[in-house]
C-alpha positions as CSV (number, residue, x, y, z in Angstrom):
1,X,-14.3,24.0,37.5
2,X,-11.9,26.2,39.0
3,X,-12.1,30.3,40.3
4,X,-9.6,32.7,40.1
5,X,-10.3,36.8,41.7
6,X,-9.7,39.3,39.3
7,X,-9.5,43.0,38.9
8,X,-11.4,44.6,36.3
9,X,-10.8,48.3,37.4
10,X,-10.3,50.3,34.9
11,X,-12.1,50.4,30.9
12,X,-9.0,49.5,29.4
13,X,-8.5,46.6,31.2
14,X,-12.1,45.3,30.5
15,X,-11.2,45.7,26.8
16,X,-8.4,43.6,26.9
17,X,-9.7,41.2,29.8
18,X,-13.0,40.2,26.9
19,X,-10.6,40.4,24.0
20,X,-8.2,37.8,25.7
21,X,-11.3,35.3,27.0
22,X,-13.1,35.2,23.8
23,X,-10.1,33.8,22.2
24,X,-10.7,30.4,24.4
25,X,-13.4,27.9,24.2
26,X,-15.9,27.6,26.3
27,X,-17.8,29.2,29.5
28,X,-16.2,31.6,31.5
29,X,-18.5,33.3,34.1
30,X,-17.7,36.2,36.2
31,X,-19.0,36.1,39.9
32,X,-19.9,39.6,41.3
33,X,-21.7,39.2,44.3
34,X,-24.7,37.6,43.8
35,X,-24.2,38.4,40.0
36,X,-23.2,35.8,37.7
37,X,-22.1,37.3,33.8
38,X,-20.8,35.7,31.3
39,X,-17.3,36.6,31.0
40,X,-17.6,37.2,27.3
41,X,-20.2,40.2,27.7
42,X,-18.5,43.4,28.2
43,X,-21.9,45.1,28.7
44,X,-22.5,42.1,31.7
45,X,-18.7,42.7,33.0
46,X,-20.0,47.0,33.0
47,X,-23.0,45.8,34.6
48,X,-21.1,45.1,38.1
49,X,-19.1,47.1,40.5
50,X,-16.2,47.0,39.2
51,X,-14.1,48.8,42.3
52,X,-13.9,45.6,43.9
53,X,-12.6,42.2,43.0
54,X,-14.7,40.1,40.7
55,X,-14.2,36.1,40.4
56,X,-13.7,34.3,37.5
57,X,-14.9,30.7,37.0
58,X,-13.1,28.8,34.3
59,X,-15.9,25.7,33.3
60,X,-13.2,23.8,31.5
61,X,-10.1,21.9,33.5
62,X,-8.2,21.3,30.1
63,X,-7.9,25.2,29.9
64,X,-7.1,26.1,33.4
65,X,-2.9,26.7,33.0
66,X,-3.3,28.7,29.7
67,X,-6.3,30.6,31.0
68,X,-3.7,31.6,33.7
69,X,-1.0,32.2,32.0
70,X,-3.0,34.3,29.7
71,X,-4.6,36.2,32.5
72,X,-1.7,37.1,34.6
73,X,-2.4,41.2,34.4
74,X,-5.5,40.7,35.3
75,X,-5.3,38.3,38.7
76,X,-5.1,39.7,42.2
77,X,-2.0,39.0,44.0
């Protein structure tokens, strides 16, 4: 299992942040706090406070690298 932070800041990125996960296998859970959402819901993901960074924790190994690749836009540098 590995974590990445993400920013989720703006509707438009949400949109496209769900579009991109749902296309991969798996559990993807987003770590907000004490908060843990499925990835996958965007009514979880507009559940949180979404001003500040949110983690990401990617369930499956084998899907780490294209996970990251796929979610470059979304990562916090």
């Amino acid at each position: 299992m590995r974590e990445m932070t993400i920013e989720l800041d703006t509707i438009d990125k949400v949109k496209r942040f769900v579009s991109l996960i749902s296309a991969f296998d798996g559990d993807f859970d987003i770590l907000a706090g004490r908060y843990v959402i499925d990835a996958k819901s965007i009514l979880g993901i507009f559940s949180v406070d979404l001003s500040k960074p949110l983690t990401l924790r990617v369930g499956h190994e084998d899907d780490w690298e294209n996970v990251r690749g796929a979610l470059q836009e979304f990562m916090c540098h």
